[in-house]
Structures are given as C-alpha cells and as structure tokens.
C-alpha positions in Angstrom: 7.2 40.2 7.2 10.6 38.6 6.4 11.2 35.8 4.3 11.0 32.3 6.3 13.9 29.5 5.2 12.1 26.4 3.7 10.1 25.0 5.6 12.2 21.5 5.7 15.4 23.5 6.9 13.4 25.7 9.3 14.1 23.9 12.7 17.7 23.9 11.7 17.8 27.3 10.6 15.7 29.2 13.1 17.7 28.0 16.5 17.2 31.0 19.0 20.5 32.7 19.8 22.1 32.4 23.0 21.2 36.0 24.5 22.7 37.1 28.2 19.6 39.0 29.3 16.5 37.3 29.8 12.7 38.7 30.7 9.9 38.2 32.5 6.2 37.9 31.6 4.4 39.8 31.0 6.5 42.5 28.5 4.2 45.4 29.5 2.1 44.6 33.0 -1.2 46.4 31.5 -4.8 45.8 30.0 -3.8 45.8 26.1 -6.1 42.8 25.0 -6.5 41.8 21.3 -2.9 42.0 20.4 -2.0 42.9 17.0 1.9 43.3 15.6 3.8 44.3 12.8 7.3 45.1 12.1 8.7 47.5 9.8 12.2 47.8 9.5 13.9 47.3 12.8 10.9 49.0 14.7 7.5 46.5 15.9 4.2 48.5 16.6 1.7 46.7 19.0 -2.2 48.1 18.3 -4.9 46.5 21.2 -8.6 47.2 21.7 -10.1 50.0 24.0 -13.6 49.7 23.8 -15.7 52.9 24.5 -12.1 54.7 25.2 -11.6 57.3 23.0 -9.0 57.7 21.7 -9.3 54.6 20.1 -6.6 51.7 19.5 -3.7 52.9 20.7 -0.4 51.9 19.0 2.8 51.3 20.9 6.2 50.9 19.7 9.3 49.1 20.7 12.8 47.7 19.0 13.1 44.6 21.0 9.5 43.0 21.5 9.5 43.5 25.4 10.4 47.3 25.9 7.3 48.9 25.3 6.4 52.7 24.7 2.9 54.3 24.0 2.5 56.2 20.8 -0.4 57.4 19.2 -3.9 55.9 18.0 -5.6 54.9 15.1 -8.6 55.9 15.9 -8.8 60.0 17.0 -12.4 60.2 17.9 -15.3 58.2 17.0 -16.4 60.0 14.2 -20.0 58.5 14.2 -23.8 59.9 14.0 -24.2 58.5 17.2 -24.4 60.6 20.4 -23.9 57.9 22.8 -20.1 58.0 22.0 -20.1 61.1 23.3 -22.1 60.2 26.6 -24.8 62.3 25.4 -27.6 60.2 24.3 -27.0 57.3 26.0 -24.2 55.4 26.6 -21.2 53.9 24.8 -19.6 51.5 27.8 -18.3 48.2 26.2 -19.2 49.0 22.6 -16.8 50.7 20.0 -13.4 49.1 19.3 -12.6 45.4 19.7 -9.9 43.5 17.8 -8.7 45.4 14.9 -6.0 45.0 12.8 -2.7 47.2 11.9 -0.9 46.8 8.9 1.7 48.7 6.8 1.7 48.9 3.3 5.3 49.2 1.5 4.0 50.2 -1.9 1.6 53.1 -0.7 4.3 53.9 2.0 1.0 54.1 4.4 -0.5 51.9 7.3 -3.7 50.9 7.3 -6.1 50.9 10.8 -9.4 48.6 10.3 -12.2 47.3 12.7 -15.5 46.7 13.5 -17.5 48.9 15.2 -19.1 46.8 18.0 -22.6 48.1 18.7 -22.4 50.2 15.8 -22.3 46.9 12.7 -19.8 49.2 10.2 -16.6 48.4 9.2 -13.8 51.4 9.2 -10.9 52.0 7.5 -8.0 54.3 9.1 -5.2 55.3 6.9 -1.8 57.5 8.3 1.1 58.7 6.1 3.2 58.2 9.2 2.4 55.6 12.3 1.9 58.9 14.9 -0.4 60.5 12.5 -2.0 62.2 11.4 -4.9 59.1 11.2 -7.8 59.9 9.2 -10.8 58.0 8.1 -10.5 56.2 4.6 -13.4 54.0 4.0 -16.8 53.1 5.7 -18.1 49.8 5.1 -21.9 49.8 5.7 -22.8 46.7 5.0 -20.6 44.5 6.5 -19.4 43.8 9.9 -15.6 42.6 9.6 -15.7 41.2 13.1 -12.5 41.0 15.1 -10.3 41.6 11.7 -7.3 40.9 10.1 -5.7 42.8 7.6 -3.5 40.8 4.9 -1.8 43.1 2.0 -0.9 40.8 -0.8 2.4 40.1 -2.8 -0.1 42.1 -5.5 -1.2 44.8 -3.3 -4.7 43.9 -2.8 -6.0 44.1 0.3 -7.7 41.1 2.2 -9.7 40.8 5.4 -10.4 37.9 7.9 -13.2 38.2 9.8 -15.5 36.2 12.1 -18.9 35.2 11.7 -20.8 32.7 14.1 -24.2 31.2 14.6 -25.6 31.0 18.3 -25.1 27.7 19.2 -21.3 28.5 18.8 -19.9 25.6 16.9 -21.0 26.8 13.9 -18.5 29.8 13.7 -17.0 30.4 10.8 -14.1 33.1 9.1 -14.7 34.8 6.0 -12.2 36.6 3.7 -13.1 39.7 2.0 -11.1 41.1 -1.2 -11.1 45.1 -0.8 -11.3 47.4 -3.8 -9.7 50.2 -4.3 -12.0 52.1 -2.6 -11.4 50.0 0.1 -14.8 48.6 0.0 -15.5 44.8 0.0 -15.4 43.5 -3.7 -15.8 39.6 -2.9 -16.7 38.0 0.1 -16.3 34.3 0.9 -16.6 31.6 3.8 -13.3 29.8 4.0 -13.5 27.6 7.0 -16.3 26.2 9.1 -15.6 25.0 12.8 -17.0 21.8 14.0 -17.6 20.2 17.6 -14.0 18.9 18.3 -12.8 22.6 17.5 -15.8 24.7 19.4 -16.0 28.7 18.6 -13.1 30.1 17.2 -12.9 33.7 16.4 -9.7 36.5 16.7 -8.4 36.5 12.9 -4.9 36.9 11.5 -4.4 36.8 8.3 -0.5 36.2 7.1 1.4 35.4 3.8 4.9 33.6 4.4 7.3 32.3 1.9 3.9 31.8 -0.7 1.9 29.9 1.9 -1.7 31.4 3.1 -2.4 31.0 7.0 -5.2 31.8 9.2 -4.5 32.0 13.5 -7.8 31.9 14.9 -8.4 31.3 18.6 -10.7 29.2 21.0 -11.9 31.6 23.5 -13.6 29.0 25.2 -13.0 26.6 27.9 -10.2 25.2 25.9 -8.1 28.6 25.7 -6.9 27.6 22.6 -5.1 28.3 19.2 -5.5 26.6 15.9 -3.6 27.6 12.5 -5.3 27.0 8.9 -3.4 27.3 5.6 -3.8 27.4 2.0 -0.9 26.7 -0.5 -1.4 29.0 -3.3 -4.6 30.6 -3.5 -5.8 33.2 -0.9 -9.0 31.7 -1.3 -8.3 28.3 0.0 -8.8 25.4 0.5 -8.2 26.4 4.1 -8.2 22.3 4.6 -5.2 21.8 6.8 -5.3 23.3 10.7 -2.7 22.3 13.0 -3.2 23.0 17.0 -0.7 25.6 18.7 -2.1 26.3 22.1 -4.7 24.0 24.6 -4.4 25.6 28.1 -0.7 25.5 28.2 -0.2 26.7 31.5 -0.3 30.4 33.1 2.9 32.0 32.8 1.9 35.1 35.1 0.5 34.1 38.3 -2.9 33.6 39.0 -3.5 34.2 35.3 -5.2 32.4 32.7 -3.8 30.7 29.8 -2.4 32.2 26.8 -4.0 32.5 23.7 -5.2 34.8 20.6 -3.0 37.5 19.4 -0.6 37.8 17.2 2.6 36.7 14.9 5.5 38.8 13.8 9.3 38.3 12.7 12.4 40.0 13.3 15.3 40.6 10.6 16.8 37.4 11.4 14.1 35.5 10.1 13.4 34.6 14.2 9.1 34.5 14.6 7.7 35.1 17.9 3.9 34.7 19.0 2.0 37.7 21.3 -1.1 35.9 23.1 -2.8 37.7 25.7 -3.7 36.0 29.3 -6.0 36.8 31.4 -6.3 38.4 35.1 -10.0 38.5 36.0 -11.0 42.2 37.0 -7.6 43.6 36.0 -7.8 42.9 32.3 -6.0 41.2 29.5 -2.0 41.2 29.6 0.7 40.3 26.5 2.6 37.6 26.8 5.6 36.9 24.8 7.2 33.6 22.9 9.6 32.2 20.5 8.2 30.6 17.4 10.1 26.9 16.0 8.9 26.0 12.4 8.3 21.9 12.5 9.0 20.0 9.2 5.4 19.9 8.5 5.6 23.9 7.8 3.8 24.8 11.3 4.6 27.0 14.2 5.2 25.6 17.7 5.6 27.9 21.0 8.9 26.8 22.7 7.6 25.6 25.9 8.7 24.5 29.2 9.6 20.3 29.9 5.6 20.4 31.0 4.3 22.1 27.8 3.7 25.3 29.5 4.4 28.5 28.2 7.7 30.0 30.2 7.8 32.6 32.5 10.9 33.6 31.2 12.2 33.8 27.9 16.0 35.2 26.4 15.6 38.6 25.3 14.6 38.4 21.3 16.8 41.0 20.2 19.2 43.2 21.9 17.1 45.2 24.5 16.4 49.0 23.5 15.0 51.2 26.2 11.9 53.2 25.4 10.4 55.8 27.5 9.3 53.6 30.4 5.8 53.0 31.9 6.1 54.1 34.7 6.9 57.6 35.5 5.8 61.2 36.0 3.5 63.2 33.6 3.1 67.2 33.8 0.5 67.7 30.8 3.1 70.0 29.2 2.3 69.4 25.4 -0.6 70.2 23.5 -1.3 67.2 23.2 -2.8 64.3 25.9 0.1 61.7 26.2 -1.0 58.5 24.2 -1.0 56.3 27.3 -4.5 58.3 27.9 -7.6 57.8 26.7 -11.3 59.7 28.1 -13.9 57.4 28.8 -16.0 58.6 25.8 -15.3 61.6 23.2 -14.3 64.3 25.1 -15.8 67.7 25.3 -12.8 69.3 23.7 -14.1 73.2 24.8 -13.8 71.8 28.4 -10.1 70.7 28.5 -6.3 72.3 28.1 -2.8 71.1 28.4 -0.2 73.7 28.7 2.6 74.5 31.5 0.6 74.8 34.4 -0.7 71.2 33.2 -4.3 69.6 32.6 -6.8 71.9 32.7 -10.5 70.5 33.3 -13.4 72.4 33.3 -16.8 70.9 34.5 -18.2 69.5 31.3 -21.4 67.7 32.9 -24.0 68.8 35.2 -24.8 65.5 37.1 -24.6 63.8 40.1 -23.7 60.4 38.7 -19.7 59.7 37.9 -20.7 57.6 35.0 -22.8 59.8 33.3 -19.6 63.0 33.5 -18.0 63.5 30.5 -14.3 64.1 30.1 -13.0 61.4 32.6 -9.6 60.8 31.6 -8.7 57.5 32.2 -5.4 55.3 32.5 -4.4 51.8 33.0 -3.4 50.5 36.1 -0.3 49.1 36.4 0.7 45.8 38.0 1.7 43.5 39.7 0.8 46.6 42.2 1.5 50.2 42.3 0.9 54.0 43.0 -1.3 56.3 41.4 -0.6 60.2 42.4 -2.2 62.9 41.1 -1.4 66.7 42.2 -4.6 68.8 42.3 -5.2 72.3 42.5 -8.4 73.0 43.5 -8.7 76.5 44.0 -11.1 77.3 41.0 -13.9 74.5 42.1 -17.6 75.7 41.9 -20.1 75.3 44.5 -21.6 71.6 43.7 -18.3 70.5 41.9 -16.6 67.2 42.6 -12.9 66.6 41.3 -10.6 63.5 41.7 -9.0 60.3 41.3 -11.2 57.1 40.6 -10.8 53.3 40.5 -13.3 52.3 37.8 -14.9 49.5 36.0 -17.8 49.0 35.8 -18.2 50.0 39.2 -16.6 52.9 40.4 -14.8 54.0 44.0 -13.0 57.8 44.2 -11.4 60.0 46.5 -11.6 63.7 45.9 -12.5 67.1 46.8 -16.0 67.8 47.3 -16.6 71.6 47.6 -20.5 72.4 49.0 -21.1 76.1 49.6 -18.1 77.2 52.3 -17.3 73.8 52.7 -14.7 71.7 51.1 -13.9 68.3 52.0 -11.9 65.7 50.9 -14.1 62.5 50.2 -13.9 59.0 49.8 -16.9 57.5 48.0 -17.9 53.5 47.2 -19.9 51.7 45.6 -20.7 53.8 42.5 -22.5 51.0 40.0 -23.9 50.5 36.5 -25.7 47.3 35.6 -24.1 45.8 32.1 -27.3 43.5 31.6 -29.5 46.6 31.2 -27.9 49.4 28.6 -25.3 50.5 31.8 -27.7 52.4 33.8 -26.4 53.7 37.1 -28.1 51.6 39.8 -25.9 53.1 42.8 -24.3 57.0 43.0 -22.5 55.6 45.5 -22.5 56.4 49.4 -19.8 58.8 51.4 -17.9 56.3 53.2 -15.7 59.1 55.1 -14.8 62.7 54.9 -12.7 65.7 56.1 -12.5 69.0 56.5 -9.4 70.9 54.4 -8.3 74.1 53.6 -6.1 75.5 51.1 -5.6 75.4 47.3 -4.0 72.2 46.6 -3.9 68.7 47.5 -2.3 65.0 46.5 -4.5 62.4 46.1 -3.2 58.6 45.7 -4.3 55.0 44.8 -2.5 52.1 45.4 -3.6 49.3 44.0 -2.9 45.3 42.5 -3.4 43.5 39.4 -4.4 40.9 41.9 -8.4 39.9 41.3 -10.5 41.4 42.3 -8.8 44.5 42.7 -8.6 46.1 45.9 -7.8 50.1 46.1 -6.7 51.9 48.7 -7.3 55.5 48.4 -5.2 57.9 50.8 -4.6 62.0 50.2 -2.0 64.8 51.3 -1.9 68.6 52.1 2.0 68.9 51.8 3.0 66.0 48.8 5.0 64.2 51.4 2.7 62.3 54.6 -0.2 60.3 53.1 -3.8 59.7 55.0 -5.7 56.7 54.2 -9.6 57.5 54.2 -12.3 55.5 53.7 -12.1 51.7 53.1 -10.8 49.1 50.6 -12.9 49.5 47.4 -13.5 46.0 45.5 -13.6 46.2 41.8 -16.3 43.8 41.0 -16.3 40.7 39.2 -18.6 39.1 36.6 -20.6 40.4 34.0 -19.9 41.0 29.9 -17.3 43.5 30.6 -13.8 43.5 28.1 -11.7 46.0 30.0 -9.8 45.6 33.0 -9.8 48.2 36.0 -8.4 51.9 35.3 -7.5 55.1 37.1 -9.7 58.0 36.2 -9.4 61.6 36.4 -12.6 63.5 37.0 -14.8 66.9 37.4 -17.9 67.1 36.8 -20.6 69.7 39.1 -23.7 68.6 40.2 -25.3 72.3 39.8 -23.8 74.7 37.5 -20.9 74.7 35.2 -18.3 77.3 35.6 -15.8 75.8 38.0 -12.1 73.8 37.1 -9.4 72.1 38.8 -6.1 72.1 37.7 -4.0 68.9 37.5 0.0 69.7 37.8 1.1 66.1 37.5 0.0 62.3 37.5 2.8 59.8 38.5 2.8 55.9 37.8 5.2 54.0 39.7 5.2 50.6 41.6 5.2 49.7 44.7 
C-alpha cells in the first residue's frame, strides 16, 4: 500500500478529484463474496470465495477499480486426502474455500494465497512467482484453523494472520493474530480483541499497516450489517484498544439489495483509499460494491456517503477508466486451458474433458441418475441485473442413457437438455432437482420431466434467461437453427433459505445414467444481457 499523508492533513489532502465519468453499483454484477484487494503498481487484483468450486479463489484484475476481468486462481485443485472434493465419497457442497486473503510480497517478488479450509479445519498456504501462475501449495497448517483470514506482510517481512475465532453464543467472538515462520507455519499466536454485546459477532479479517499504524476491519454480519475498525499504534501485537464504527446499515445501493459491509481496503498511487464491501441479493449471491475512503482528524476512515448516510449508487470513476476484456461475451473453448471465469462444481475428472478448436469436449464422467451427484459440471455465474445464457451443443456422440445440457443450479437444480433413450432423443426440460443442506446434501428429488420434444439432427442451442432479481426465476427455451427460440417447460424458482454461501449459477453438464462412453461437444457459451 501507499503511504497515507498525516493523518491531521488527511481530509485536506485526500479531496477526490473531479472526474467526468461516473459509475454505477455494482462494478462487476456477479456472486464474488468475501472481497479481498491489493494493488501493485498501477494494476488492483480482486480474490473472492467459491466454496466447493474448483478451481478455487479466483483472482481478477483491473486498472481502474470498476473494470473488471477474470484471471486465474489461487487455488488449482483441492489437493486434499479427501474424496468428497472430488464428488466421490461424499460430498463437498458449501465446504472448501471461504474468505481468504491475497497478498504480494515486494521483497520475495511473490504473492501469497491463504485460507481455511471450511469442513476440512487446515490452514493453506498458496505461493505464485507471477499472479496467473503457476500457484502451488507452500505450507499446510494442521493445527490451526485461520478462519476467514487476513494476510499482513510487515515493514520486516514477517508474515502475520488475522483470523476469527468465536464461541456459540456469538458475542464472544474474538480475532487472533498469528506470527508465521519461515516455514510459513504459525510461530506465535495471540487473542487481540474480544467483542462484547454492543458490538455482537464480528468476523471477516483485514489486517493493514499504514503510515506505522496497526488496523484491524472486521465486520458485523448480523442484523446490524456492520463494519468496525481496530488499531494499534506501534506494536502488531496491540493494544487493539481503540475501534471506531464505519458501516451500520447504510442503505442499499443496488436495488432490492442488502446493506454493504465486509470486504476490503486498498489505495491507488495518489494516495486516494477506496473501501470494497459486498451486499447482498438473496438467492443470487453476494455482489462488490465500490466507495471512496476520507481520513477524519482522528486517523479513521469514513465512506463518502449520500446527505442520508447511505452509501451512493453512483460514484466518480476512481481513476481514469481502462477497459478489460468485458463480462459479457462469447466463449469458444479454444485454449488449453478453461477460461478463469469457470470453475466445475467439484475437482474435475480431468481424463473426461478437452478444450481445443472444435471447443469443450465432455465425456460422461458419472454413471448416475442424480445431476448433483455427476462430476465435471462446469459451472458459471450468472450475470445480472438479467441476462442470456446460450450454449451451442453438438450432440451427435451421446450414448444411450446420456443426458447433456444447460442448468440453473443452487442448491436446487432446473435444466434443459437433450435426453437421448435408445432411438429416441428429446430435448427436455426438467424441475425440481433438490438436495437438503441440513442433512450432508443428499438428493431428496431427481427432479420430474416437466415437458419434452421430439428432435432430430446433430446439434442444437439451448438458452437461459434469467434475473438477479430473488428468488431467481429461469426461463429455459432451445433452437434447431441458432436463430428462433422455443420456450419449454415452466419458470424454475431458485429456492430460498437454508445455509447456503453461493448465489445461483449456470452449469454445463453430461453425465449417463447407464454406461460411459458417450460426449457432447460444446462449440461456444455466450453471456450477454438482456
């Protein structure tokens, strides 16, 4: 990070220039919860949580702070002794990564990846030479869970983590700091702050060093959808005795959305700070939300709100804007490689998958009749406030039993695609495919045929349009020539409720119900809105 102006001078000093352009929240209209950021150079990298998803914690990039492009991950696989990330043994759904941190360190000339496993209780460290790669694992930490982390690299080099620990009743919760060694295992460990009632739980650590000055940004999840900053003058250690309040439900700056809160800080090259919270959308997932930063005389950070105290939904562009490759867009599967804004719903069956220039090759890599039990789903976030999801299928190499399409799921599942049973092959629209999150995500429904017909031929478009609005409604419809779209079947409901951290996403599937040997081909997926 840059060096702030004193502290006394700092409201002064960091006036927000005067830019024509302005932009809209949110910066990127997608799921990307947990929001970490770091500048180096001239270039910000934003990493987020994905759960189960693998790959894990994708990284994107932009030059401005609201033009976003996706990049790589941190995580290439989850490289564990446990099947169920493979959707092998069990099941994986809502465990794996939740908020990690990214950090880059100057002296090593390296970044540095770390989380906590959720459902897994180990802390990992991911190193990379370069932010695209390659990413490899540095450090397991098997007896401590650095719970929704933050990664500080001292004026010194050491390395330092803030982490979260609570008890049940909540109000108890308290962050802890570890010291790394240079093994990257934890050398010290100590309880810095405690919360207390007026507080309530806090959790989401970042952990930040400006102009010699210690602070902590922890959130309030709760009720209160809140942000509180700690700091300690001196010694990394603390006292943490001095919190100031940031955010307490200050409005909804995307409609229908929560309020903003958690994520993360970052500066520009100007000295300017600006704040990435998250809000959120119900069954569409957690969206970034962007902010200017003024330093008060007392040395804290205030968001530049509205007359009401409301974040804005509008802001002047932070820095000249720099296009990126955009969001939305048409994808052929050219490259070895899966593009980063993709991620499987588990660890893929790699022998069952190719890219090349016919495009994404996938061969059946589960025998089953139940979606969420098929491997080598390859999913991708919707995109709002509402738009269109094509995918161009051929179809020609489907086995007897196979089923290959386009799905809309959480955790509860509706798909359109081609069904092909002995001579016959249909074109399907199926509902109410469910898993139960209060009981390890076992499928309680397959789902039912809600309509069908007959085609004929070798390939076939299949679409979904759908809203951020919640609950999210998709309407599937399909085409025999690219150009005149059917609807078929009904409207299907992404249901709400339940302990579930991701929002809705496309999916791309195969999988046979009798024999493996069959494989669609898919020539192109294209984003756009509508």
């Amino acid at each position: 990070m840059g060096i702030l102006p004193a502290f006394a001078a700092a409201a002064a000093v960091l006036q927000l220039s005067v830019m024509a352009e302005t932009f809209a929240q949110p910066p990127v209209f997608q799921d990307l919860p947990d929001v970490d950021l770091i500048r180096v150079e001239d270039t910000f990298y934003y990493s987020s949580s994905t759960f189960h998803y693998s790959p894990g914690a994708p990284i994107l990039r932009s030059y401005d702070l609201v033009n976003w492009e996706y990049l790589s991950h941190s995580l290439p696989t989850f490289e564990f002794d446990d099947p169920k990330f493979n959707l092998t043994e069990g099941r994986a759904y809502n465990d794996g990564v939740y908020a990690s941190s990214l950090r880059y360190h100057k002296s090593q000339n390296k970044f540095y990846w770390v989380g906590c496993m959720q459902g897994h209780g180990r802390t990992y460290i991911y190193t990379a030479p370069e932010i695209d790669g390659p990413w490899v694992k540095a450090s397991t930490i098997i007896d401590y869970c650095l719970y929704d982390a933050g990664l500080l690299i001292d004026d010194d080099n050491t390395i330092y983590v803030a982490s979260g620990k609570w008890t049940p009743n909540g109000a108890e919760s308290q962050t802890w700091i570890a010291a790394l060694n240079e093994n990257l295992q934890v050398e010290r460990q100590e309880s810095v702050f405690q919360s207390n009632e007026e507080l309530g739980y806090i959790e989401g650590a970042r952990f930040y060093k400006i102009n010699g000055t210690y602070f902590l940004w922890l959130t309030n999840p709760g009720v209160g959808r809140g942000q509180i900053m700690l700091r300690s003058s001196g010694d990394v250690w603390g006292p943490y005795d001095s919190w100031h309040r940031v955010l307490a439900n200050n409005g909804a700056p995307i409609e229908g959305s929560g309020a903003p809160h958690q994520g993360a800080l970052v500066d520009t090259s100007d000295g300017q700070y600006w704040y990435m919270a998250f809000v959120e959308l119900g069954t569409s997932g957690r969206f970034p939300v962007l902010a200017p930063l003024e330093w008060d005389e007392d040395g804290w950070p205030n968001v530049v709100f509205d007359e009401n105290g409301h974040w804005k939904s509008s802001y002047d562009y932070p820095l000249p804007r720099r296009d990126v490759e955009p969001i939305e867009g048409r994808f052929e599967f050219a490259d070895s490689k899966i593009p980063a804004r993709f991620e499987w719903n588990h660890n893929p069956d790699n022998e069952k998958w190719l890219t090349g220039h016919d495009g994404l090759m996938l061969h059946t890599a589960t025998v089953t009749d139940d979606f969420f039990a098929a491997r080598n789903t390859l999913t991708h976030r919707i995109l709002g406030p509402q738009s269109n999801v094509t995918i161009d299928l051929d179809y020609s190499s489907m086995a007897d039993g196979d089923r290959a399409g386009l799905a809309t799921l959480r955790y509860n599942a509706g798909w359109i695609g081609v069904a092909k049973d002995g001579n016959s092959t249909t074109v399907q629209m199926v509902d109410h495919v469910e898993m139960d999150p209060s009981n390890d995500f076992v499928t309680v429904s397959k789902g039912d045929v809600i309509a069908e017909e007959p085609i004929l031929g070798d390939r076939i478009w299949l679409r979904c349009q759908i809203s951020t609005k919640s609950p999210n409604l998709s309407i599937f419809s399909y085409s025999t020539d690219g150009e005149t779209f059917i609807e078929l079947g009904q409207a299907h409901e992404t249901q709400q409720g339940a302990v579930w951290f991701t929002g809705t996403r496309h999916g791309i599937f195969n999988f046979a119900t009798k024999n493996h040997g069959g494989y669609v081909v898919v020539k192109a997926f294209d984003i756009h809105l509508h």
